[in-house]
N, C-alpha and C positions, 0 to 999 in steps of 0.2 A: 574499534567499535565495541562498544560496552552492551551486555544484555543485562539484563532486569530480569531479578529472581523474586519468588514471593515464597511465605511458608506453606507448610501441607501439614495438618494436622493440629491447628489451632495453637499450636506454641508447646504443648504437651509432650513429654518423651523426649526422647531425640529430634533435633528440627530435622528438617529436610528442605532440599532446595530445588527448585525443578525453572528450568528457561521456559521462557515466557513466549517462546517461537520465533515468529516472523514479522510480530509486530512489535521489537521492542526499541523501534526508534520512528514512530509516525510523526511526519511534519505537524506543526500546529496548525498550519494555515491550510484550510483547504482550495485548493487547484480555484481560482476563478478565471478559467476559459469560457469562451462561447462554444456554440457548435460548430459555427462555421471556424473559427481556430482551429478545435481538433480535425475538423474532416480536413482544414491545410497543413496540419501542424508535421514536421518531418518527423521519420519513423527514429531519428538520433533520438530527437525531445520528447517522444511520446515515448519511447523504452525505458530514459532517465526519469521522464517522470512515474511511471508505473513501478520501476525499482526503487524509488524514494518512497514512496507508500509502501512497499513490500509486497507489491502485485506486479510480478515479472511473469511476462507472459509469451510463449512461443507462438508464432503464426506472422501471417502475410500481414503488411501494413495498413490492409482494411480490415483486417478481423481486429487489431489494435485499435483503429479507431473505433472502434463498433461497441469494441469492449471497455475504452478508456470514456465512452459518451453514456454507456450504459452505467458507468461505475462512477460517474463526477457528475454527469448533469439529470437535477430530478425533474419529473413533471411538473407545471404551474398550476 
């Protein structure tokens, strides 16, 4: 896995290089689940999916779903 650097300091001086965190591989496509998916979806699928986003998250498999419906589905 490759991470993505950018510059600091406008190209001026010495470059420098600084990692880009936890977001340097976000899928293009985002998640189209429904709700009722995620509230059946297994805690395997809901962890891969949340670590492919770079939102790995500790807790019970309804706080995952809580947080993976919070974070992929908006209001209409």
């Amino acid at each position: 896995m490759e991470s993505i650097t950018f510059r600091v300091g406008g190209g001026r001086g010495k470059e420098q290089q600084e990692n880009c965190g936890g977001f340097h591989q976000v899928p293009l496509n985002y998640p189209r689940y429904s709700r009722t998916e995620y509230e059946t979806m297994a805690e395997s699928q809901l962890d891969l999916l949340l670590t492919e986003y770079g939102l790995p998250m500790v807790g019970n498999l309804e706080q995952k779903r809580k947080f993976a419906i919070g974070a992929f589905l908006w209001p209409r």
